[in-house]
Structure formats: structure tokens, C-alpha cells
FIKOLZA-1660 file (N, C-alpha, C; in steps of 0.1 Angstrom, whole numbers, plus 5000, padded with zeros to 4 digits):
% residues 60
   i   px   py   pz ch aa at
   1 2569 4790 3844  A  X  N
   1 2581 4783 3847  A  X CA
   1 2593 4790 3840  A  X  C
   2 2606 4795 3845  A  X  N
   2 2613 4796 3837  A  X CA
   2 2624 4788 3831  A  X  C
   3 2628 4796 3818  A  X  N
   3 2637 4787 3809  A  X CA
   3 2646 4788 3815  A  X  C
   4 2652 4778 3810  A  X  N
   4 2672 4769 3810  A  X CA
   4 2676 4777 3805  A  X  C
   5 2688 4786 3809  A  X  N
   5 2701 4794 3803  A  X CA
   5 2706 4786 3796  A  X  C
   6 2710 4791 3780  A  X  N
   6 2718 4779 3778  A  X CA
   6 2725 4791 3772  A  X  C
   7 2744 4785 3775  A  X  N
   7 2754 4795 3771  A  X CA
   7 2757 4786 3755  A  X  C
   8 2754 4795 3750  A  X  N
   8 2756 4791 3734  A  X CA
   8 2776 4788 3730  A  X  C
   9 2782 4793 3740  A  X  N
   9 2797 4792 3740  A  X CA
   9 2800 4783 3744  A  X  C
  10 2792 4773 3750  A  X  N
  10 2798 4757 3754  A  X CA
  10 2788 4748 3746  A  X  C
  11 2785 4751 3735  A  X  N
  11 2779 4742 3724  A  X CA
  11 2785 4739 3712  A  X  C
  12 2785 4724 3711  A  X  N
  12 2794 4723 3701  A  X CA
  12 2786 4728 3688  A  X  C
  13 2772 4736 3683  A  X  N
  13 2771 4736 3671  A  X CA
  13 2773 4754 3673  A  X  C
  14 2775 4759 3681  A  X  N
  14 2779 4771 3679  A  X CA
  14 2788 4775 3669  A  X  C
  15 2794 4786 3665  A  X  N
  15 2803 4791 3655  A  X CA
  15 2806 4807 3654  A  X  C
  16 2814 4807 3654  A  X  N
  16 2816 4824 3652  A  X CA
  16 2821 4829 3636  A  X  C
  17 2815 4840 3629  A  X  N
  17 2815 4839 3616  A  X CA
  17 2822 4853 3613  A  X  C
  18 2826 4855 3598  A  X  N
  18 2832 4867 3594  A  X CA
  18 2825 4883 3589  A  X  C
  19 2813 4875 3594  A  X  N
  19 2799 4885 3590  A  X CA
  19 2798 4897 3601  A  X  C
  20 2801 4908 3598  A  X  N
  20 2798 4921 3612  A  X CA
  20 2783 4919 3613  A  X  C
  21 2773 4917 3604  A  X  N
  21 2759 4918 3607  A  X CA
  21 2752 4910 3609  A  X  C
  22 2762 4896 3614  A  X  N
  22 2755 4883 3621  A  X CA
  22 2769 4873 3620  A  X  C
  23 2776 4880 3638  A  X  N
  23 2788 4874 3644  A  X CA
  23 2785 4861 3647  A  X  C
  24 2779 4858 3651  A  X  N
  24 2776 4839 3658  A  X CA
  24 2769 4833 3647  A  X  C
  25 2766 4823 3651  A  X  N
  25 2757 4813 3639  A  X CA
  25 2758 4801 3650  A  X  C
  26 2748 4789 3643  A  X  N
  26 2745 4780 3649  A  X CA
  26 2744 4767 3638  A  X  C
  27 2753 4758 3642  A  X  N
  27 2752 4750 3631  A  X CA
  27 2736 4737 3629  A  X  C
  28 2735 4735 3644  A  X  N
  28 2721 4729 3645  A  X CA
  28 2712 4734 3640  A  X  C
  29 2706 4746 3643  A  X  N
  29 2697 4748 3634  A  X CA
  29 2700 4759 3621  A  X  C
  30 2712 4760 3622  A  X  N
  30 2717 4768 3605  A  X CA
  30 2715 4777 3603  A  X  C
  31 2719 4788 3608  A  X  N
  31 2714 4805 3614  A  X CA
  31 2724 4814 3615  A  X  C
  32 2727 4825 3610  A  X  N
  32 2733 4835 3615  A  X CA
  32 2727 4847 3622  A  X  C
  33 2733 4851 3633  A  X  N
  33 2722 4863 3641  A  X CA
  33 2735 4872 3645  A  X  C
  34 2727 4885 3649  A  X  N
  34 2741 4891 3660  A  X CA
  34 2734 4889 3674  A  X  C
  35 2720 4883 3676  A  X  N
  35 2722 4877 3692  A  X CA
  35 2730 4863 3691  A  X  C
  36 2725 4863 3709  A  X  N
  36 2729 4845 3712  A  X CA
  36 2719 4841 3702  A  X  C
  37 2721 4829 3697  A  X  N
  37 2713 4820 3689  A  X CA
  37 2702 4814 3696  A  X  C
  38 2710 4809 3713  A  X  N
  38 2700 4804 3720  A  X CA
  38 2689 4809 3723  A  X  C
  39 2690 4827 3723  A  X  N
  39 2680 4834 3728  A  X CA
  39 2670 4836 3718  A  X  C
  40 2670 4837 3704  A  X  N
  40 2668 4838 3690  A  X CA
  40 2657 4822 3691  A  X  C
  41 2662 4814 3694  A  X  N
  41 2656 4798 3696  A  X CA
  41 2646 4801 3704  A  X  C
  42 2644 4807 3713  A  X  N
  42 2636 4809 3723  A  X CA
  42 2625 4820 3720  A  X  C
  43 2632 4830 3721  A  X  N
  43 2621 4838 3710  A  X CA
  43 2609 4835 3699  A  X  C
  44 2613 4828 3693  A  X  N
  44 2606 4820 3682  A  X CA
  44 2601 4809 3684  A  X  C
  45 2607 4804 3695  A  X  N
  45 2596 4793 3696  A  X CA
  45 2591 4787 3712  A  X  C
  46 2597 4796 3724  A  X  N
  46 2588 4798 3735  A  X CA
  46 2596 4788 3738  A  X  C
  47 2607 4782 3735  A  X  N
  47 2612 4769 3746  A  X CA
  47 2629 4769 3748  A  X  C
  48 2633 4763 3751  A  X  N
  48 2651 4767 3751  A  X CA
  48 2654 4756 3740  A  X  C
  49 2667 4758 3739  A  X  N
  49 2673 4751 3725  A  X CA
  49 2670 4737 3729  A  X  C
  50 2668 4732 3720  A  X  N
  50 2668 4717 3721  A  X CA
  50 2677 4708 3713  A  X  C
  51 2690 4712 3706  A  X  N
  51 2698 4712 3702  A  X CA
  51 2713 4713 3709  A  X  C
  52 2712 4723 3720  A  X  N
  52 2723 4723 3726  A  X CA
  52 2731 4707 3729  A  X  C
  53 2740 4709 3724  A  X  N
  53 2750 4696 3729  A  X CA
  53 2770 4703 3733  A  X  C
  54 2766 4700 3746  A  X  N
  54 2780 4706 3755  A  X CA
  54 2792 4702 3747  A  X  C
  55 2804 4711 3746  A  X  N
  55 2817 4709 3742  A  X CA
  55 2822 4698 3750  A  X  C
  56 2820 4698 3762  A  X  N
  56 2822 4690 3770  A  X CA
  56 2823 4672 3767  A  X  C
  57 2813 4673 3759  A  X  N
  57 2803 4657 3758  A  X CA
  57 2794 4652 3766  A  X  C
  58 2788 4659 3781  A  X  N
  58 2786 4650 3784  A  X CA
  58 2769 4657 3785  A  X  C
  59 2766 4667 3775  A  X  N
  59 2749 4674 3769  A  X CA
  59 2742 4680 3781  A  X  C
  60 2746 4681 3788  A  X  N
  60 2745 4690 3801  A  X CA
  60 2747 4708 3795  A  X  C
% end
């Protein structure tokens, strides 16, 4: 079955940082990477973020 895309740019724990060697970070699970975080989340543990919560509000 495949995974949920999740755009790490419509999450509110996303963040962009001052680091060249790990641009993004994620404040849910507390991480700096130079991938998506989301993909990093998935990688490691075979499932899509389960953290994502929309800028939007409404966690979609």
C-alpha cells in the first residue's frame, strides 16, 4: 500500500534553520536534516509522519 505525501511546508512543526548542512528541521520530532523531514520520518520508520499537523488547522 502506498504512503500519504505529506508536504512538510504546510506543517505547522516544520522550520527552516540557519544551518547549510541541515536547512529544514522539524519541531515534532526535533530534527535537523537537509531532506524533507517527512521523508526522513518514513525512512526510519516505514510509515508517514504521524505528527503532521496542517498550518491550516484543520490536520489534513
Amino acid at each position: 500500500m502506498p504512503e500519504k505525501k505529506i508536504n512538510c511546508f504546510q506543517c505547522q512543526h516544520f522550520y527552516t534553520t540557519w544551518e547549510p548542512a541541515h536547512p529544514r528541521g522539524c519541531k515534532g520530532y526535533g530534527f535537523k536534516t537537509k531532506a524533507m523531514p517527512s521523508l526522513i520520518v518514513l525512512r526510519s520508520s516505514g510509515e508517514s509522519c504521524l505528527k503532521f499537523t496542517s498550518k491550516a488547522g484543520n490536520g489534513k
